[in-house]
Each structure stands twice: as structure tokens, then as C-alpha cells.
VEXNUFI-512456 format. One record per residue (C-alpha): residue number from 1; residue in three letters; y, x, z. Coordinates in steps of 0.2 Angstrom, whole numbers, plus 2048, in hexadecimal, padded with zeros to 3 digits. Layout:
VEXNUFI-512456
+-----+-----+-------+------+-----+
!   k !   r ! north ! east !  up !
+-----+-----+-------+------+-----+
! NUM ! ALA !     Y !    X !   Z !
...
+-----+-----+-------+------+-----+
***
This chain:
VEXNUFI-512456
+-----+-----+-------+------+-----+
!   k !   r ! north ! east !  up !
+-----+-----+-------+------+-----+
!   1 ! UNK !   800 !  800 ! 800 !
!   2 ! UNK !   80C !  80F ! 805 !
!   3 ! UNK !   808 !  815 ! 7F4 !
!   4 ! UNK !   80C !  807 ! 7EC !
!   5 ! UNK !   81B !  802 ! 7F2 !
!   6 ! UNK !   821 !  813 ! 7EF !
!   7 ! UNK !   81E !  812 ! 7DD !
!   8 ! UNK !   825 !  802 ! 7DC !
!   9 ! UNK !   836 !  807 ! 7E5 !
!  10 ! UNK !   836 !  816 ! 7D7 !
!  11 ! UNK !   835 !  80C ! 7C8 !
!  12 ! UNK !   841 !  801 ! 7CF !
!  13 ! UNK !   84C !  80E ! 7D1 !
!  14 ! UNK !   848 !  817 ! 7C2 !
!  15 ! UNK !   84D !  809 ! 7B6 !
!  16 ! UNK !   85F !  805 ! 7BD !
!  17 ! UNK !   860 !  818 ! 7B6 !
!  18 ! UNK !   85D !  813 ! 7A4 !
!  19 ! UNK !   868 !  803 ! 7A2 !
!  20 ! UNK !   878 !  80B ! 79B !
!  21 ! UNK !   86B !  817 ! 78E !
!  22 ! UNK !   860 !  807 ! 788 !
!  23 ! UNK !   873 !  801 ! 785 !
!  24 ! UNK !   877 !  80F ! 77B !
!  25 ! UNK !   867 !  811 ! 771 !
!  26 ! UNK !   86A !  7FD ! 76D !
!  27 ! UNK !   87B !  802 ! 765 !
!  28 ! UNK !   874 !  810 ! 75D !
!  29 ! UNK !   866 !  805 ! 753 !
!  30 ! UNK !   876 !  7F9 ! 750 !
!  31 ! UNK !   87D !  807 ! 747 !
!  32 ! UNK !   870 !  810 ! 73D !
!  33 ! UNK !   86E !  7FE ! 735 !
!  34 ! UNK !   87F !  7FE ! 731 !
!  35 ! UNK !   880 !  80F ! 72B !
!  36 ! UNK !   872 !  80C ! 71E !
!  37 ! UNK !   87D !  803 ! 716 !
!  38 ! UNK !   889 !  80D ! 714 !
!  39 ! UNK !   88E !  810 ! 6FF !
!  40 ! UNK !   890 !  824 ! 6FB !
!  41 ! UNK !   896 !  828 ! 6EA !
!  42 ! UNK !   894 !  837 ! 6DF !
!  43 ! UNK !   8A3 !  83F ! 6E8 !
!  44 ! UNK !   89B !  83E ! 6F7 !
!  45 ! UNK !   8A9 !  82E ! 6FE !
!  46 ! UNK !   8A1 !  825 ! 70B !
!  47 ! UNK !   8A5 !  810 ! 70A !
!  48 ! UNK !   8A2 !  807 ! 719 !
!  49 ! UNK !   8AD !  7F7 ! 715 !
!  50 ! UNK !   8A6 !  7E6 ! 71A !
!  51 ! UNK !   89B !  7EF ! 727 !
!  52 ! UNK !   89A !  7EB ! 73B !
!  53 ! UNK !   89E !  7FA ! 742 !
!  54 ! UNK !   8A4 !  7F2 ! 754 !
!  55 ! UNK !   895 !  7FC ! 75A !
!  56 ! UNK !   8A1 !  80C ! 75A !
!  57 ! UNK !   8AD !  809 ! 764 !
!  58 ! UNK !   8A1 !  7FF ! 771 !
!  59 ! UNK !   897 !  810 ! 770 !
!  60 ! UNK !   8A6 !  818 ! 774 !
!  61 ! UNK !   8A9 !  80D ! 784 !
!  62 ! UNK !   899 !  80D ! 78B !
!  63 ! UNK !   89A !  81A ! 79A !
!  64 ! UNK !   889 !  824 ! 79D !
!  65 ! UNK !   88A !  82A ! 7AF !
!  66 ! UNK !   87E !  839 ! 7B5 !
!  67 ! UNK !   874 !  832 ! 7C2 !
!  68 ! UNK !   864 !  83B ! 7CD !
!  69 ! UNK !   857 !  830 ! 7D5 !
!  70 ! UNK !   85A !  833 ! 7E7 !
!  71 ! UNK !   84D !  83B ! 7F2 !
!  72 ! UNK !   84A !  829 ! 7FB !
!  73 ! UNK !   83B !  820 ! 801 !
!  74 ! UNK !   839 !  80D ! 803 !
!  75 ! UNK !   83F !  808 ! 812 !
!  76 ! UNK !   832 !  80C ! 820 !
!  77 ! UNK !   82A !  802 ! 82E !
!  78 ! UNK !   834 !  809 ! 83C !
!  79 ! UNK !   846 !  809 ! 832 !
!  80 ! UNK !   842 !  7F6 ! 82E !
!  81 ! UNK !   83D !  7F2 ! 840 !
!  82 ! UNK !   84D !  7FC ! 847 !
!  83 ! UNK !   858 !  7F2 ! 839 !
!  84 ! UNK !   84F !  7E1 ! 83E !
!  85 ! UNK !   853 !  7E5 ! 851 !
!  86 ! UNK !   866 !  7E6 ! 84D !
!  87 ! UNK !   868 !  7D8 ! 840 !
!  88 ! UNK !   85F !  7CB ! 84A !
!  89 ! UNK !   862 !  7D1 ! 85D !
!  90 ! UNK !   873 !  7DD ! 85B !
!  91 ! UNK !   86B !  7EA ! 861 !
!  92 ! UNK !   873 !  7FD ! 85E !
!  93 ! UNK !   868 !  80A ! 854 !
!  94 ! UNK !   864 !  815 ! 864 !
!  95 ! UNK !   85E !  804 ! 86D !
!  96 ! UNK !   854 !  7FE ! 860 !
!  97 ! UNK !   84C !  80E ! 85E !
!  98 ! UNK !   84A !  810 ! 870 !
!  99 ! UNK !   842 !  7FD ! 872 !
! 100 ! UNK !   838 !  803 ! 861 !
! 101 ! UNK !   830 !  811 ! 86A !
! 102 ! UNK !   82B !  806 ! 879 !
! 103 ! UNK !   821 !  7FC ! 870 !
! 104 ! UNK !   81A !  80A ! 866 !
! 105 ! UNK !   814 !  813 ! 876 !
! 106 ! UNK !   80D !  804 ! 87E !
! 107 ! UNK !   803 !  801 ! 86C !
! 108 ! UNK !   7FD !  814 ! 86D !
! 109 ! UNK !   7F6 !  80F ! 880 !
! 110 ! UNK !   7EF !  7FF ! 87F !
! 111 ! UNK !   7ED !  7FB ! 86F !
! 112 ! UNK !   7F7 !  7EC ! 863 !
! 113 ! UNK !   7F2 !  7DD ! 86C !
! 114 ! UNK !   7F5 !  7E3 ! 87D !
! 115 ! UNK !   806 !  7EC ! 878 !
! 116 ! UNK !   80C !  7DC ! 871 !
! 117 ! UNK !   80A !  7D4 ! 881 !
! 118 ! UNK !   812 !  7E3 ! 88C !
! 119 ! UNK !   821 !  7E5 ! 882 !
! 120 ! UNK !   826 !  7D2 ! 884 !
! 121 ! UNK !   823 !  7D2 ! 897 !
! 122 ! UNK !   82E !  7E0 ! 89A !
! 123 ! UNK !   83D !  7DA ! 88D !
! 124 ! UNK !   83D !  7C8 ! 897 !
! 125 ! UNK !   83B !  7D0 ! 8A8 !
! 126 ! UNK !   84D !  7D9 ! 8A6 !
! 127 ! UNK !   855 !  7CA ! 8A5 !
! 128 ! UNK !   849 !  7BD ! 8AC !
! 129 ! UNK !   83F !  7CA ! 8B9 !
! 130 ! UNK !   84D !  7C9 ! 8C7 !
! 131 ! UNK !   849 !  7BF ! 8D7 !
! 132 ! UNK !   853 !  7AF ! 8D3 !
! 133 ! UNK !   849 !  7AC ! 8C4 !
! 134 ! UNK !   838 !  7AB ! 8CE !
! 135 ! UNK !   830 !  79A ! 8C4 !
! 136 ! UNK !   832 !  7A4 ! 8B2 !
! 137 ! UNK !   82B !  7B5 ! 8BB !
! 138 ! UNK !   81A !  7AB ! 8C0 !
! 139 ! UNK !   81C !  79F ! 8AF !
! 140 ! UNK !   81D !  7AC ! 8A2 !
! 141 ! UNK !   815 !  7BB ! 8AD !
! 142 ! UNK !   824 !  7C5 ! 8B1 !
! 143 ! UNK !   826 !  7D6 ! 8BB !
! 144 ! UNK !   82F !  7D2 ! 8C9 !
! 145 ! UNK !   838 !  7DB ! 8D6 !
! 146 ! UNK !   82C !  7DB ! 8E3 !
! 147 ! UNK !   82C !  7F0 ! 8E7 !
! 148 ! UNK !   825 !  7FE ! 8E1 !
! 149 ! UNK !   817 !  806 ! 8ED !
! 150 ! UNK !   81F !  7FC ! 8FA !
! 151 ! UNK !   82F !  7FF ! 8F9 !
! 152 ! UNK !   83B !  7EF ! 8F4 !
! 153 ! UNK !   846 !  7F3 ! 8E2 !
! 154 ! UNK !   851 !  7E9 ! 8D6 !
! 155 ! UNK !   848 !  7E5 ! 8C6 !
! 156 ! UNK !   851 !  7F3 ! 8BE !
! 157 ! UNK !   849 !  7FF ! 8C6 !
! 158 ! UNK !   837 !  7F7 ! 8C7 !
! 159 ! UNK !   837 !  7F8 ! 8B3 !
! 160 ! UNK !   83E !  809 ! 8B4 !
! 161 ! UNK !   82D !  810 ! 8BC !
! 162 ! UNK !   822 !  805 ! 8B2 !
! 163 ! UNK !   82A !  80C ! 8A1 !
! 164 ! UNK !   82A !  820 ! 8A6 !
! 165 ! UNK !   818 !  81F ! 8A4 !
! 166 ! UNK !   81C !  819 ! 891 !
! 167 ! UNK !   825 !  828 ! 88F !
! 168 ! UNK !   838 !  823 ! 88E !
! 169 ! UNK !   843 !  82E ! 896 !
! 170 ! UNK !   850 !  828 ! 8A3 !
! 171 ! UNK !   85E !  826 ! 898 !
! 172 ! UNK !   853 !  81C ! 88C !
! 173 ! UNK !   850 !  80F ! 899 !
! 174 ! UNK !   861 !  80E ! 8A1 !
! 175 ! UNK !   866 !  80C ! 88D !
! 176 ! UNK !   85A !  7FE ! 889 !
! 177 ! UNK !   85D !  7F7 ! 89A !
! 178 ! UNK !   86D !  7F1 ! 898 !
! 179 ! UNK !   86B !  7ED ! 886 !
! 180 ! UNK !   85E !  7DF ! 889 !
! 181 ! UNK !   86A !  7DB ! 898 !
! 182 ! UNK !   87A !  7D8 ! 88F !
! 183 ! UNK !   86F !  7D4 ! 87F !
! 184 ! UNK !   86A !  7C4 ! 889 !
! 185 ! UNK !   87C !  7C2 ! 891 !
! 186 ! UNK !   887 !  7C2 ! 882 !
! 187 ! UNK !   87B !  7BA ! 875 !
! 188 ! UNK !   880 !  7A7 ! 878 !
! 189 ! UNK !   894 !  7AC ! 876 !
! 190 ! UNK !   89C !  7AB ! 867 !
! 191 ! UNK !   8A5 !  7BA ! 85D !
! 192 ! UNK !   8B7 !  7BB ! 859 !
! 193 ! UNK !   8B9 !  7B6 ! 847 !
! 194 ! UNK !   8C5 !  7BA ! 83C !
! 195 ! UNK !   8D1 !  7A7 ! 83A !
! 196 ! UNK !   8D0 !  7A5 ! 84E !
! 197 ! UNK !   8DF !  79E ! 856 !
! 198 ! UNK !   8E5 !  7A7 ! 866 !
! 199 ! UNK !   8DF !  79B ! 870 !
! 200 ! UNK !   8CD !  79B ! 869 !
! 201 ! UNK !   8CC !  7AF ! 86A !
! 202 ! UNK !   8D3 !  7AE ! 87D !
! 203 ! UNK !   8C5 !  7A2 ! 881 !
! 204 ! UNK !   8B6 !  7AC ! 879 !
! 205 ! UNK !   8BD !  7BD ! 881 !
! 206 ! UNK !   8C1 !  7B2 ! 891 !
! 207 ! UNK !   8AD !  7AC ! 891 !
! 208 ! UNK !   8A8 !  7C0 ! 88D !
! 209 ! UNK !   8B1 !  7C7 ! 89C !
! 210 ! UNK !   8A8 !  7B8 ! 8A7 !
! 211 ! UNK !   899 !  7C1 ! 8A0 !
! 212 ! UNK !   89B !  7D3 ! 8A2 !
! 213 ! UNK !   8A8 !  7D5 ! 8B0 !
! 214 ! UNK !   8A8 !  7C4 ! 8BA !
! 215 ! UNK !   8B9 !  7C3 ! 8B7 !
! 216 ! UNK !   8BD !  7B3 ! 8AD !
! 217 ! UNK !   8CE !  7B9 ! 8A7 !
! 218 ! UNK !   8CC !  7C5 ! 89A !
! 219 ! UNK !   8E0 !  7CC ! 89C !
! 220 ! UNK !   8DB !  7D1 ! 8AE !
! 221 ! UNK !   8CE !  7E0 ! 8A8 !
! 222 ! UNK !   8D4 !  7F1 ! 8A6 !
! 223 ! UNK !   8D3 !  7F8 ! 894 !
! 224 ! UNK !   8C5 !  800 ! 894 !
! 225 ! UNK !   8BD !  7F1 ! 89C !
! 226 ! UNK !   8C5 !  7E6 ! 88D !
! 227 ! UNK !   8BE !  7F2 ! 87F !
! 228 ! UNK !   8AD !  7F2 ! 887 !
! 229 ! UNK !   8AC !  7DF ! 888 !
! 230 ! UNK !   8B5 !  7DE ! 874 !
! 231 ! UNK !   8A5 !  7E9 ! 872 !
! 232 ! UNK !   896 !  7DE ! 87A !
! 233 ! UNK !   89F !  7CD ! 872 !
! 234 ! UNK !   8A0 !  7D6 ! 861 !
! 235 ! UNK !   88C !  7DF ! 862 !
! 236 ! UNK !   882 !  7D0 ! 86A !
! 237 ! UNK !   88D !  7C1 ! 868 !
! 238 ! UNK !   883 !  7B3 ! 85F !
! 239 ! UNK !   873 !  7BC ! 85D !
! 240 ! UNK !   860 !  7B6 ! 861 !
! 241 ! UNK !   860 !  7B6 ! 875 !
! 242 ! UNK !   852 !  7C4 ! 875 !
! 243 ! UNK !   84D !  7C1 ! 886 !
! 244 ! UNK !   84C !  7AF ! 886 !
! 245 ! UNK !   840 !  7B2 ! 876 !
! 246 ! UNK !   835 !  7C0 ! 87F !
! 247 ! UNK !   833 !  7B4 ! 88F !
! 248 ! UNK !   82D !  7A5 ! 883 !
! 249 ! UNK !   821 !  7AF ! 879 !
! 250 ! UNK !   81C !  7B8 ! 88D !
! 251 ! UNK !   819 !  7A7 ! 891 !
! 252 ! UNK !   80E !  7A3 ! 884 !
! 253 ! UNK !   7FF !  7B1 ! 888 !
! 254 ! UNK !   800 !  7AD ! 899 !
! 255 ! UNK !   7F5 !  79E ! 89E !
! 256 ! UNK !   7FD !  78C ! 8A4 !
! 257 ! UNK !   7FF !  78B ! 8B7 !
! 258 ! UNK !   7F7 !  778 ! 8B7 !
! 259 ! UNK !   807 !  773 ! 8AF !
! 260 ! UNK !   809 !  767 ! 89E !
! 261 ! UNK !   812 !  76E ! 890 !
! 262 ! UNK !   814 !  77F ! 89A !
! 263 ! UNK !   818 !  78A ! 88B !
! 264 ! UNK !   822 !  77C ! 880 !
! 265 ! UNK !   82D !  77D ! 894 !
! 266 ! UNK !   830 !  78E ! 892 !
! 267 ! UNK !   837 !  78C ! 882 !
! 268 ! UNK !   83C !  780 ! 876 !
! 269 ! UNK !   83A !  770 ! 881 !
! 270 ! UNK !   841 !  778 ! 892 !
! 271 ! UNK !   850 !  77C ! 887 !
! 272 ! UNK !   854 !  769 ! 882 !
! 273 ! UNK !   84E !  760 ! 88E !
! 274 ! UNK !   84F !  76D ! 89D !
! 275 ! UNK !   843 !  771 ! 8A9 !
! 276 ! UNK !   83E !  77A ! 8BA !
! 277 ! UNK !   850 !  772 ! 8BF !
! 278 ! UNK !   85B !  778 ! 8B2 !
! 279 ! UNK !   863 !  76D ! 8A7 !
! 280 ! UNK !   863 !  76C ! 892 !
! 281 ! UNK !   86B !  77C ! 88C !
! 282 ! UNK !   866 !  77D ! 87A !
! 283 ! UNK !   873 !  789 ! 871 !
! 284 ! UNK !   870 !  78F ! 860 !
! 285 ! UNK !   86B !  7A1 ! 869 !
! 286 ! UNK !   85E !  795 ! 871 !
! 287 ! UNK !   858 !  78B ! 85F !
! 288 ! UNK !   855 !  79C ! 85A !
! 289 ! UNK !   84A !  7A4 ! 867 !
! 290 ! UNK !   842 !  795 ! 86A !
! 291 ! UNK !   83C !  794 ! 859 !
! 292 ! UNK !   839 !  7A6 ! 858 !
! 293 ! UNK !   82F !  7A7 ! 867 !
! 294 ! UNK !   822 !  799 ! 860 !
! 295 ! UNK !   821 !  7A1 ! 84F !
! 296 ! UNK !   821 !  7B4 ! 854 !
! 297 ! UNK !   812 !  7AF ! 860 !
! 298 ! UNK !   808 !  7A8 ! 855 !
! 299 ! UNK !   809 !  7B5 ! 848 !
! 300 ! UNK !   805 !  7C2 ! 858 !
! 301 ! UNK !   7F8 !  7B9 ! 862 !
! 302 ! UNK !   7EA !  7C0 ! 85A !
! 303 ! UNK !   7ED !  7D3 ! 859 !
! 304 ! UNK !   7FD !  7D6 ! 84C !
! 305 ! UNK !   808 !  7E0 ! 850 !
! 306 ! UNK !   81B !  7DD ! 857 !
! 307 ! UNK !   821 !  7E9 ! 849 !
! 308 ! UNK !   819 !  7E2 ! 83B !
! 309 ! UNK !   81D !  7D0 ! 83E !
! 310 ! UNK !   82F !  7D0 ! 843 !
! 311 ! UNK !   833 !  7D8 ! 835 !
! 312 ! UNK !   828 !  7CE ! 82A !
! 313 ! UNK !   82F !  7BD ! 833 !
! 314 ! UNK !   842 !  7BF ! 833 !
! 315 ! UNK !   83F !  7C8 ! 820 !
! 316 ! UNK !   83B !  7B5 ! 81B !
! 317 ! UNK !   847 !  7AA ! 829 !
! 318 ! UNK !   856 !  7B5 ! 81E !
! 319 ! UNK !   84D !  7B0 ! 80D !
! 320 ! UNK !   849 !  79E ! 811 !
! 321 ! UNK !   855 !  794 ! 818 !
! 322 ! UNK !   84A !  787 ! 820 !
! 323 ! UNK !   83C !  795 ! 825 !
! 324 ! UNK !   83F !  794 ! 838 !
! 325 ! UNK !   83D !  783 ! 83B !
! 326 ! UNK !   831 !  77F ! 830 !
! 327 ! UNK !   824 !  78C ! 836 !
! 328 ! UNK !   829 !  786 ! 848 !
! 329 ! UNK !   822 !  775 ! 844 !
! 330 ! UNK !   814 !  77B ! 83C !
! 331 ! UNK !   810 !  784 ! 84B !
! 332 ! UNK !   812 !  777 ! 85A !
! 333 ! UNK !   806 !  76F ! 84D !
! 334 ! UNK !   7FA !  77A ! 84F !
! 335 ! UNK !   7FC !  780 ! 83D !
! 336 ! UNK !   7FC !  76D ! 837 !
! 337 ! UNK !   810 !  769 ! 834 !
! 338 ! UNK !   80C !  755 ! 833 !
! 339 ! UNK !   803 !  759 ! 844 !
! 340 ! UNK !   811 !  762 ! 84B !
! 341 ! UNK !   821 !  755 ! 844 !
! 342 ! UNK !   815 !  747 ! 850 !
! 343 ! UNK !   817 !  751 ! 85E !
! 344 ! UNK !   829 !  754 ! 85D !
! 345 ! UNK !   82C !  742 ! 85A !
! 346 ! UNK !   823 !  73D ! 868 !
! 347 ! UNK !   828 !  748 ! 874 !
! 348 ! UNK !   83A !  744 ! 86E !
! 349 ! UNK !   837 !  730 ! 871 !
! 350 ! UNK !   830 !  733 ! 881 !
! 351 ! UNK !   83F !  73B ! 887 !
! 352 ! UNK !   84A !  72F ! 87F !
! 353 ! UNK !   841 !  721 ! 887 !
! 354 ! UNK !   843 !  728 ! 89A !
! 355 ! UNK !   84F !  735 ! 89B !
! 356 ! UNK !   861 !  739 ! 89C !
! 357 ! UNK !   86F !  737 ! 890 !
! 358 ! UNK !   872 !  74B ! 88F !
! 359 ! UNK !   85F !  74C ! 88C !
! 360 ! UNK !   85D !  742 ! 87E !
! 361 ! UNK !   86F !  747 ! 875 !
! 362 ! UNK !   868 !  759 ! 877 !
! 363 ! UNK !   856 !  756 ! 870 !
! 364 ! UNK !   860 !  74B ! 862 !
! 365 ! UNK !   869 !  75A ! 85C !
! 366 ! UNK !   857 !  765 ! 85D !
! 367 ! UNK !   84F !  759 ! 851 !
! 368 ! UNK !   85B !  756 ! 846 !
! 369 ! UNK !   85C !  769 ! 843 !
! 370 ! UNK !   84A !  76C ! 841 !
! 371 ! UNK !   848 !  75C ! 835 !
! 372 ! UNK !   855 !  763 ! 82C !
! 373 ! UNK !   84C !  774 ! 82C !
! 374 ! UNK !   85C !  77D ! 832 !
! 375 ! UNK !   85D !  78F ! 835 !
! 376 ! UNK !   86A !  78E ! 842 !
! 377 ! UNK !   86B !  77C ! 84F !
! 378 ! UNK !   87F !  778 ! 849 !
! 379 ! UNK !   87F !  77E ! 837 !
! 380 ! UNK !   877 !  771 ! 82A !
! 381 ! UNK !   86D !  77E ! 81B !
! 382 ! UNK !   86E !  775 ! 809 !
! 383 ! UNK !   864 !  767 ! 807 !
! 384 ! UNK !   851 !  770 ! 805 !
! 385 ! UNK !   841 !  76A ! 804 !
! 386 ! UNK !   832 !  76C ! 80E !
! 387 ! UNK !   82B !  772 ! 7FF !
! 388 ! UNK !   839 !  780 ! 7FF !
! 389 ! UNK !   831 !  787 ! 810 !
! 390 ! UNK !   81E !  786 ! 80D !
+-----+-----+-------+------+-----+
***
């Protein structure tokens, strides 16, 4: 396969090369038919009159540039992985490559399937392993911050001893440590856009500073404090909540606690109708890793790796518009996407039926989206088909 797609990136860039001299050569055969026709007397008086010779002066305009084929290779698994992690997630190239060795390391130790399952625990337990989120921690099998040979620590340092023995450096954990952190922090907030009024840029930089500082007035933070916030809002703001995803799909390979619907709770359905006492919160950071989770999973559960499928999977969400929500469905419905619409319609009258006004408007705005196989919960795509998405 490497071989292959190494042959096909060469052609591919072979022939760009050869556009502006098939243009040229077309010209020239233009012109030697024109030039046969050309009348030479005894005198040796060339007559070309009443002969197309437009081919001139468009030989004359066409510019061959030298161009070399450079010494590149197709894009390789770890570049595509690294560049997945910052599109989707707004990670940095040194935290995605840090995360990206994580996983490798664990893969090297244990082996795919067990890696897979590793990896997510420790991303969720950054931001869902501290003590006050005790119900996800049992739910989803997170690490939790119950010491370290019997000693009481912050969940910080309880995943810093747990990853040296992966091989990352100190640095490396402090770096993806508060990456996930903030990742998860800043993901639901909205990044300045160019056309925002005053007003709507004081209120998202307000929001930010809530996030980083505590401070709820943005103008009250020293400047390096306002850069560094301007920095988070502008890297994670709107992206796939990371950790919210890892928690779902953690929750997923950890068997249910005697509870209904446990996983769906973790995810998707906890998110618009709420759960463990927390009300609806479905944002369009949620729509995403909620879906994600359910579809990453299933493309994992058997023994694929991370890697290969995330690439794979956000490759065809870009391509195909209503990808995301269709695969979701098909999914919850066990792979049957009839099965899986019937599920979601009677879970959705069911809480119509019984439940709170916030409950149903929220779940409204969930189904609406995934009928309408949107990529993102409060953007409409063109109208598509299921067709479009199989």
C-alpha cells in the first residue's frame, strides 16, 4: 500500500509538470499543418496569405516555467494524525505530537486494543478525574485522585506518575496537561470573528477570562493575562470538546453499573436531556463529541487503531456534509439506520410526553439536526439525501 500510494502521489505530481509542454506541442502540430501550406516560388518567396497563424503569437505567450519534482512523500500516518489533532481539537503541533506519542507508547506496551482504551481514560480523567466529578470517574472508569502509594494527590499529579512509565518526559506531561485542560475549557466559547460589534467581542473575551482567570471582566487582567486568554479563545474556541468525547467513548468499554441507557447518559442523551443532576447542555461542542464518541467507538471496539480511524473518520465528516449524523444513527441502530431513527424517535416521545419544557425544546433541536444530517447542531447543510451519506 505504502508503495502504491507513493507511486500514485508521483504521477500525480509528475503530470502537473507537463501541462504548459502538451500546450505547446498542441500549438506546434497547429502550426506544422499550417505551414504545409505554405506556397514557395522559384525565388524562393514564402506565401502564407489566408493562413491561421494565431498559433504564433499564442506560442509566443505561453510561459514554460522550469519546475523540479520535489523530494516529498505522501503525507504519512503520523503527519495526518498530528494535522487531524489540530483541525478537529485545536491542538498545537508540539501537543499533538506529544498526545501522538502517548498513544504510540501505550500501543508498543499493550498492544491496539488495549491502547485504545488507556489513551481515552487518561484524556477524560484530566478533565473529568477530579473529585467533584466522582459519578463520571465510576461511569466511564476514570483515574481518580485517590493517592499514589498512599499518599493523597490532585489528579494532576496521579496521571503524571501513571504516564512516566510511557516514557514522556515531565515537560511533556505538564504540556499536554494543560492542553486537554484548557482544550475542554475554552471549546464551548465562541472565537472573535471578523464583523463583531464591540459589544459581541467584550462578551466572548468577558466569557474567556471567566474561563482562564475567574475574573469575569476581561479589562481587569494584566496584559500578559489578556494575550494569554486572546490566545486560548483564538486555539480551542469552537472545537470538538476532546474530553467530553474521550469520557463517552471511556464509558462505552466500561460495563453498565445496573443502570438503563448508561452509555447513551454519558453522551448524547445526558447532553439533551441531562442526567446524574445536571441539566440539558447540548452546545454544538457537545453535538460533535457526542456523535463522535458513538462513531469513533464503533470503528475501535474491535482492535483498530486510534490513529487510523480518526484520521479516516474526520477525512470523510470534511468530505460529506451529512457523514456525522448519519453514521451516528446507523450506530445507536446497531448498524441498521431504520433501527436506529426508531430509537431516537421513541426516546424523543417519551421525553416529550413526561418531561420538562427545557427537556423537550433541547431534544427538539437534537433531532432536528440529526434528521437534517447536520454537521454542526445550529448550521442547516444544503438540502442532501440519505443517499448522499451512505
Amino acid at each position: 500500500n505504502d508503495k502504491i500510494e507513493k507511486l500514485e502521489f508521483f504521477v500525480s505530481q509528475v503530470s502537473q509538470y507537463f501541462n504548459d509542454s502538451l500546450e505547446v506541442l498542441s500549438l506546434a502540430i497547429k502550426g506544422a499543418m499550417q505551414l504545409s501550406k505554405i506556397i514557395v516560388d522559384s525565388d524562393g518567396n514564402y506565401y502564407a496569405d489566408g493562413l491561421d497563424m494565431s498559433w504564433v503569437q499564442k506560442m509566443k505567450d505561453v510561459k514554460i516555467e522550469n519546475q523540479k519534482i520535489e523530494p516529498s512523500i505522501p503525507i504519512s500516518k503520523k503527519q495526518k494524525s498530528i494535522q487531524t489533532l489540530q483541525q478537529q481539537y485545536g491542538f498545537s503541533q508540539t501537543e499533538s505530537e506529544i498526545l501522538l506519542k502517548l498513544y504510540v507508547s501505550m500501543e508498543k506496551k499493550y498492544g491496539t486494543k488495549k491502547a485504545n482504551v488507556e489513551f481515552f481514560k487518561i484524556v477524560a480523567s484530566y478533565s473529568y478525574g477530579d473529585k467533584s466529578y466522582g459519578a463520571w470517574q465510576i461511569v466511564a472508569g476514570l483515574y481518580s485522585p485517590n493517592g499514589v502509594n498512599g499518599i493523597i494527590v490532585g489528579i494532576n499529579d496521579k496521571l503524571k506518575y501513571i504516564l512516566k512509565k510511557y516514557g514522556l518526559e515531565d515537560y511533556e506531561i505538564d504540556t499536554i496537561q494543560k492542553a486537554i485542560q484548557n482544550q475542554h475549557n475554552f471549546t464551548r466559547l465562541e472565537k472573535i470573528e471578523e464583523g463583531d460589534t464591540n459589544d459581541e467581542i467584550k462578551g466572548k473575551l468577558n466569557l474567556a477570562s471567566e474561563k482562564a482567570y475567574g475574573q469575569g471582566n476581561y479589562n481587569k487582567l494584566d496584559e500578559k493575562q489578556k494575550a494569554r486568554v486572546r490566545e486560548l479563545l483564538s486555539q480551542f474556541g469552537g472545537t470538538i470538546d476532546y474530553s467530553h468525547m474521550a469520557t463517552t467513548i471511556s464509558a462505552h468499554y466500561t460495563d453498565n453499573h445496573g443502570i438503563e441507557n448508561e452509555d447513551d447518559l454519558a453522551g448524547w442523551q445526558g447532553d439533551v436531556v441531562g442526567a446524574m443532576g445536571i441539566s440539558p447542555s447540548l452546545g454544538n461542542d457537545d453535538y460533535h463529541s457526542d456523535l463522535d464518541a458513538v462513531n469513533i467507538y464503533h470503528e475501535i471496539k474491535n482492535g483498530d487503531s486510534v490513529v487510523d480511524v480518526t484520521n479516516s473518520y474526520y477525512d470523510n465528516v470534511e468530505k460529506t456534509s451529512g457523514y456525522r449524523a448519519y453514521e451516528f444513527v446507523q450506530n445507536i441502530g446497531e448498524g441498521d439506520y431504520t433501527k436506529g431513527m426508531k430509537k431516537l424517535e421513541e426516546t424523543y416521545k417519551l421525553y416529550i410526553s413526561s418531561h420538562s419544557s427545557e427537556q423537550s425544546i433541547t431534544f427538539e433541536k437534537f433531532m432536528n439536526a440529526i434528521q437534517h444530517f447536520q454537521k454542526d447542531l445550529d448550521k442547516p447543510n444544503p438540502s442532501i439525501g440519505e443517499q448522499n451519506v451512505k
